[in-house]
VEXFI-139449 format. One record per residue (C-alpha): residue number from 1; x, y, z. Coordinates in steps of 0.001 Angstrom, whole numbers, always signed. Example, Ala and Ser with C-alpha at 12.3 -4.5 7.8 and 13.67 -1.06 7.14 Angstrom:
% VEXFI-139449
<rec resi="1" u="+12300" v="-4500" w="+7800"/>
<rec resi="2" u="+13670" v="-1060" w="+7140"/>
//
This chain:
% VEXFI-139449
<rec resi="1" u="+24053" v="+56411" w="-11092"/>
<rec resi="2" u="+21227" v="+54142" w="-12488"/>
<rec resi="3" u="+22159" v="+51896" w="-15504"/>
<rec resi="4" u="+19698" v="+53757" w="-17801"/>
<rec resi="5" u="+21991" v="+57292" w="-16592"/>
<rec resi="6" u="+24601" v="+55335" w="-17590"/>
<rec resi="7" u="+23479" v="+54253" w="-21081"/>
<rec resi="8" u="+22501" v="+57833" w="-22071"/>
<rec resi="9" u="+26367" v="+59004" w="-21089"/>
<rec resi="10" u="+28270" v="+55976" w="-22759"/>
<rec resi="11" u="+25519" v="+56920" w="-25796"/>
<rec resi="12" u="+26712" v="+60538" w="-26019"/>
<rec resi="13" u="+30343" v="+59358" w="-25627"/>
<rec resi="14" u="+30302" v="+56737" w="-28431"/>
<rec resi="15" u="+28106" v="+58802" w="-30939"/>
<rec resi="16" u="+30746" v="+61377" w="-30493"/>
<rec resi="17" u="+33499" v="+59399" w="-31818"/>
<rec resi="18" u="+31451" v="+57733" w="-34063"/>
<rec resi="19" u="+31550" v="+54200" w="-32770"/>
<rec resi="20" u="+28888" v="+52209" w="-34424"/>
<rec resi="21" u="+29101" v="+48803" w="-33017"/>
<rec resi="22" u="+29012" v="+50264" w="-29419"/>
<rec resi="23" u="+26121" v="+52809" w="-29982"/>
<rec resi="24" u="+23934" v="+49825" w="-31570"/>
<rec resi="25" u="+24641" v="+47468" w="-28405"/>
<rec resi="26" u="+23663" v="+50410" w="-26279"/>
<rec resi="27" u="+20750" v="+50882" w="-28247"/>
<rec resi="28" u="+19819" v="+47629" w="-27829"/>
<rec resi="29" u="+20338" v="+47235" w="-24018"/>
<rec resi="30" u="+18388" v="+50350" w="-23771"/>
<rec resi="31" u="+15178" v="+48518" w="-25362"/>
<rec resi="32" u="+15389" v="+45559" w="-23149"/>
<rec resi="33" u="+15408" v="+48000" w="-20252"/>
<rec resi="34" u="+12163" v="+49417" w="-21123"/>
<rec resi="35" u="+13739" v="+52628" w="-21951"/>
<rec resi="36" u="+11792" v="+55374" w="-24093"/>
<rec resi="37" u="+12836" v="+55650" w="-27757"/>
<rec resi="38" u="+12883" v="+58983" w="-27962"/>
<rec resi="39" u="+14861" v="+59309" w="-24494"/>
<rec resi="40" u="+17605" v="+57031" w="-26509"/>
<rec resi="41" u="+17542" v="+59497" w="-29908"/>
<rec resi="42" u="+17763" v="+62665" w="-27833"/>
<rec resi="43" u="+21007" v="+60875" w="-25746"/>
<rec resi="44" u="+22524" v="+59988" w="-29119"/>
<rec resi="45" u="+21514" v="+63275" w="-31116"/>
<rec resi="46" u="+22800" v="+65792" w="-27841"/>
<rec resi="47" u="+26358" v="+65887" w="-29275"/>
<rec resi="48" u="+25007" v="+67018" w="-32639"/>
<rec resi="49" u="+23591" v="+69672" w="-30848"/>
<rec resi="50" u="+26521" v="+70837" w="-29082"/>
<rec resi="51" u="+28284" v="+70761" w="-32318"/>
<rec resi="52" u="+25600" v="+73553" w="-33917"/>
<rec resi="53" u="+26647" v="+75365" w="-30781"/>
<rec resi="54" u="+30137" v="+75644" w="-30770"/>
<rec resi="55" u="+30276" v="+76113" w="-34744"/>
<rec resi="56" u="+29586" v="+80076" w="-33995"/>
<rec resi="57" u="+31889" v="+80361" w="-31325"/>
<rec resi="58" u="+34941" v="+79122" w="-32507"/>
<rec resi="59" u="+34472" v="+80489" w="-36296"/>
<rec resi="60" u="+34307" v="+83984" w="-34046"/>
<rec resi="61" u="+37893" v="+83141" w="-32444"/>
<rec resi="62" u="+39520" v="+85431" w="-35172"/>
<rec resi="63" u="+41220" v="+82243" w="-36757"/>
<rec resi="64" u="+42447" v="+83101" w="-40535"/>
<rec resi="65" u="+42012" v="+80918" w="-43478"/>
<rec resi="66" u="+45189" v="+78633" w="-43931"/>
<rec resi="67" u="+44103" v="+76153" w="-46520"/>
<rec resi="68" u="+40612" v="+74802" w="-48279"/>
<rec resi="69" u="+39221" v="+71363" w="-47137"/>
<rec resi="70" u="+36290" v="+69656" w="-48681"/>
<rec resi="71" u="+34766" v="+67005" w="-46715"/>
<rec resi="72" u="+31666" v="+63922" w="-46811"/>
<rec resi="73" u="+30237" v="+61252" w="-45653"/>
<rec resi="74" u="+30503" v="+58996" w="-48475"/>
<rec resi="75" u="+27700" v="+57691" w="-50856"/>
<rec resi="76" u="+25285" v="+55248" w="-48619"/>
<rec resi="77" u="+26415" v="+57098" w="-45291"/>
<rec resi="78" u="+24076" v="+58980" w="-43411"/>
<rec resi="79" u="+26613" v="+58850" w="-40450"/>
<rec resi="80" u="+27496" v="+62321" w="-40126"/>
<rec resi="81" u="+28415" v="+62999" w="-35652"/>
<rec resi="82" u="+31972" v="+62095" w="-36498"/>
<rec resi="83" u="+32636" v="+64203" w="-39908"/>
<rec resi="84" u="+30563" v="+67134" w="-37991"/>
<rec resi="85" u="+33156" v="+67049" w="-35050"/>
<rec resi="86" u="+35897" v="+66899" w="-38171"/>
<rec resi="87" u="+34528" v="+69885" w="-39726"/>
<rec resi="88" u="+34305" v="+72209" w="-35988"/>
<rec resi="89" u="+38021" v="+71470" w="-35408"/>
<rec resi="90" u="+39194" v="+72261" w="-38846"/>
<rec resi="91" u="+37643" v="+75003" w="-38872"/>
<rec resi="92" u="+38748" v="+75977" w="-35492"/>
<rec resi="93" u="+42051" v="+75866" w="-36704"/>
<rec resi="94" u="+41573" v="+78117" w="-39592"/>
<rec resi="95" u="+40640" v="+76378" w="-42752"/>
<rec resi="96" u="+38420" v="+77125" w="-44815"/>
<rec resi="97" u="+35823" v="+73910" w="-44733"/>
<rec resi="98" u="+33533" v="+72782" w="-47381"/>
<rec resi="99" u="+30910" v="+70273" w="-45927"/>
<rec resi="100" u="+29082" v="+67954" w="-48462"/>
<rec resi="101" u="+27207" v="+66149" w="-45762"/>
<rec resi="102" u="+26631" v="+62580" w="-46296"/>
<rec resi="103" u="+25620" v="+59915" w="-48719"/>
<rec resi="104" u="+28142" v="+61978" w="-50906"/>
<rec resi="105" u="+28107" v="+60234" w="-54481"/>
<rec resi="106" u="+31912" v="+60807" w="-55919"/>
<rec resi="107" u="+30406" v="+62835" w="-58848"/>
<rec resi="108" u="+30117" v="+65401" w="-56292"/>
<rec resi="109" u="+33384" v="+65209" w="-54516"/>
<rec resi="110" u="+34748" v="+65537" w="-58511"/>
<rec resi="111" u="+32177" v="+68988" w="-58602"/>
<rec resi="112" u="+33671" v="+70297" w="-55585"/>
<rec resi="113" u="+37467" v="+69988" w="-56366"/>
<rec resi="114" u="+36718" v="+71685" w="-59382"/>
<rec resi="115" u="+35120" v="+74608" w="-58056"/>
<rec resi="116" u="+37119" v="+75182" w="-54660"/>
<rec resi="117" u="+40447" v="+74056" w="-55554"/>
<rec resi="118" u="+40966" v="+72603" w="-52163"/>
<rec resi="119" u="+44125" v="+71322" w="-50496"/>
<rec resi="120" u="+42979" v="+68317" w="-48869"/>
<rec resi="121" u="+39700" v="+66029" w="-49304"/>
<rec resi="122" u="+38435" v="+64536" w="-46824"/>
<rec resi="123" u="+35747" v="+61015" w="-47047"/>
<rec resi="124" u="+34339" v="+59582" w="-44233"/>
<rec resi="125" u="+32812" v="+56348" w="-43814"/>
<rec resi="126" u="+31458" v="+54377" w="-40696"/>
<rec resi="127" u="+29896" v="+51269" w="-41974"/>
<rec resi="128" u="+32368" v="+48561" w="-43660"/>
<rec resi="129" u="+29753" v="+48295" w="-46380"/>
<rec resi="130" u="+30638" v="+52064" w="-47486"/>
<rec resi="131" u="+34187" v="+52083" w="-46898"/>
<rec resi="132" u="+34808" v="+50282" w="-51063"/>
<rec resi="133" u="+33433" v="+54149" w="-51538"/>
<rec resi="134" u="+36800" v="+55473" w="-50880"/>
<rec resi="135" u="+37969" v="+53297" w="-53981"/>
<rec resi="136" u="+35734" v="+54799" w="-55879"/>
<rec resi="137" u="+35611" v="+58777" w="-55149"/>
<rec resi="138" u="+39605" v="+58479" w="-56168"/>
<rec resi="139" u="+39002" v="+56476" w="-58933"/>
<rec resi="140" u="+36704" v="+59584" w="-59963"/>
<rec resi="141" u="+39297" v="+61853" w="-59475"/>
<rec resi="142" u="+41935" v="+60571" w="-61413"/>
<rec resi="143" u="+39363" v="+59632" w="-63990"/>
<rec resi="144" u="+38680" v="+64033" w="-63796"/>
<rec resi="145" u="+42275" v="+64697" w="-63854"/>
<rec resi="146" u="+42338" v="+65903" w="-60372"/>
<rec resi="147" u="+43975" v="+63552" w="-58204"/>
<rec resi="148" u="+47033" v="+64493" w="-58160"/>
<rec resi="149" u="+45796" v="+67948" w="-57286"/>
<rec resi="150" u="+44853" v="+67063" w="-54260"/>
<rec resi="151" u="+45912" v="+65416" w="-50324"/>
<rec resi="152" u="+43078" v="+62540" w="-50001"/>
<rec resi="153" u="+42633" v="+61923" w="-46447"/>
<rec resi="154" u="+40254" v="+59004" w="-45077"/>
<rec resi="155" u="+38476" v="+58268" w="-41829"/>
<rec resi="156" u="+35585" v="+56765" w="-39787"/>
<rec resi="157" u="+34923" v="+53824" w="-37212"/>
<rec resi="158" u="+35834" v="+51112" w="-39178"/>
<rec resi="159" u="+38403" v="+52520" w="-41389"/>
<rec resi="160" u="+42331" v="+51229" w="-40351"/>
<rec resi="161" u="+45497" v="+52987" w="-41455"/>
<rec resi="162" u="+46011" v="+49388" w="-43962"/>
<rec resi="163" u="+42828" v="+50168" w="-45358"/>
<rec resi="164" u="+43459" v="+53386" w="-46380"/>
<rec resi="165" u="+47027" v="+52549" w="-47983"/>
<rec resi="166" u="+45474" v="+49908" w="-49758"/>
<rec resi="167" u="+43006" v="+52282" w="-51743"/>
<rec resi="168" u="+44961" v="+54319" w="-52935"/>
<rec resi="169" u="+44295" v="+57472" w="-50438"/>
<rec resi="170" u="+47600" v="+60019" w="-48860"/>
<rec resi="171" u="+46366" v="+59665" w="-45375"/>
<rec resi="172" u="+44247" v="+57841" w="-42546"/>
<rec resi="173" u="+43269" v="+60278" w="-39487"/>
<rec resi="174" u="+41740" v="+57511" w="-36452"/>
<rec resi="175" u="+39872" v="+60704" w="-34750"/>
<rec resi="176" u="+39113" v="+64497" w="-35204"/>
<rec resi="177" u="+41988" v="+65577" w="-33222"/>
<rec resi="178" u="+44510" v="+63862" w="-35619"/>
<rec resi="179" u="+42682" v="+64594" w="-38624"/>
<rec resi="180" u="+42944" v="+68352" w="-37665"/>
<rec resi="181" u="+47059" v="+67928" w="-36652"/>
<rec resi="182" u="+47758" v="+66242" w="-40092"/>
<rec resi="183" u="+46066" v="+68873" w="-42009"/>
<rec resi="184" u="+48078" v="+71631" w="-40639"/>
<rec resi="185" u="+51116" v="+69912" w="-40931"/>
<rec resi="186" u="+50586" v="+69157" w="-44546"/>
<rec resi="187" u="+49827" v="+72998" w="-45277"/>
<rec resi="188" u="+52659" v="+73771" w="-42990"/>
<rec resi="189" u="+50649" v="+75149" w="-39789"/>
<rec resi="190" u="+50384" v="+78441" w="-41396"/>
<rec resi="191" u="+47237" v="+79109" w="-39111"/>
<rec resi="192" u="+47923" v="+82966" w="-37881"/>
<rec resi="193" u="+45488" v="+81676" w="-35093"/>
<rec resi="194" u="+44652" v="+84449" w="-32386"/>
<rec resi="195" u="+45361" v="+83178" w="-28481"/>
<rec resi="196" u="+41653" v="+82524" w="-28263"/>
<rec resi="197" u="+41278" v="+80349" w="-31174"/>
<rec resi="198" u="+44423" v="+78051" w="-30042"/>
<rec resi="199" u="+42749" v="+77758" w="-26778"/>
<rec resi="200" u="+39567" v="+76671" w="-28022"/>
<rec resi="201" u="+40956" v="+74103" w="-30129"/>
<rec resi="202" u="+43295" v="+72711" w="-27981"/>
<rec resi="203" u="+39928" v="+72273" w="-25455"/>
<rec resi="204" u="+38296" v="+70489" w="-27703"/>
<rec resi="205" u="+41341" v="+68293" w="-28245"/>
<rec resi="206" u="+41460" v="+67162" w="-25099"/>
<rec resi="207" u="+37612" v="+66759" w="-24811"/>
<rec resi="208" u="+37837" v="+64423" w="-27999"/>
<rec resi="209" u="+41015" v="+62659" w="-26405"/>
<rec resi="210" u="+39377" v="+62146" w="-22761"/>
<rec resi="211" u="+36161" v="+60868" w="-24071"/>
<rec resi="212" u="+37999" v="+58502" w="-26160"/>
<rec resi="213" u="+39898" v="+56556" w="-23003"/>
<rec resi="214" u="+36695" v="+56284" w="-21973"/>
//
């Protein structure tokens, strides 16, 4: 395998987990290689694709609703591979998943609480300069009355379990895989989830898990 076949694969792997610092080295190294732009954005953009794919097929698993989760990118994040992989597991498992996409301003996390009552709310962040976000979406929340109302769980590339304690939110989720166990735990795994739809999910576990060791 050349090193430019190797570049697209680590590219795929990293934008999947939603590894910043890696993806922009390999970007990078890429360029000095000579190699074409737009060979680099389709190696980077080919797990967003998959994602589209498998959205159909697992919602058609015969999973039933066991909770309501609204999820973002937050305000000055367009990152969105990482939340997108979030949002195909959780609702894989059977919740009911409200995406706000990204650069998410906490006015409309506040909007969304109110109108769908969720049981957890999810922000995502992957640059360090968006993480003070997470600060201020609860700040909004309590500021709406609704923070108590709610599990606040945080994630993203640079995010760290001491980070999340330290603004305020109920939970820190490293990857997709955990962010989907926690949220059935804290709903109490009521998932009703037919054979198929276990199956699927626990695939795409171990997909997220092995791509992660690298």
């Amino acid at each position: 395998m050349s090193r430019e076949e190797e570049i697209r694969a680590e590219l795929f792997e990293h934008t999947l987990n939603g590894h910043a610092p890696e993806v922009k080295a390999l970007t990078e190294e890429a360029l000095s290689l000579g190699m074409d732009p737009m060979d680099i954005l389709i190696a980077a953009r080919a797990m967003q694709g998959a994602l589209v794919i498998l959205r159909p097929l697992i919602a058609e698993t015969g999973a039933k609703p066991v909770g309501r989760y609204v999820i973002g990118t937050v305000k000055g994040d367009i990152h969105d591979i990482g939340k997108n992989l979030c949002v195909i597991m959780l609702e894989g498992a059977g919740f009911e998943v409200y995406d706000l996409g990204v650069n998410t301003p906490p006015e409309k996390f506040v909007e969304a609480v109110q109108k769908h009552e969720p049981d957890i709310v999810g922000f995502s962040a992957f640059l360090t300069t968006t993480m003070p976000m997470f600060k201020a979406n609860i700040d909004a929340l309590t500021k709406a009355g609704l923070r108590d109302k709610v599990h606040i769980a945080v994630g993203g590339a640079p995010v760290t379990q001491e980070y999340a304690k330290h603004v305020g939110a109920d939970s820190y989720a490293p990857d997709a895989s955990m962010a989907t166990r926690m949220a059935k735990e804290l709903v109490g795994d009521r998932s009703g989830q037919s054979q198929g739809a276990q199956a699927l999910e626990q695939a795409v576990m171990k997909i997220d898990e092995t791509l992660r060791k690298g």
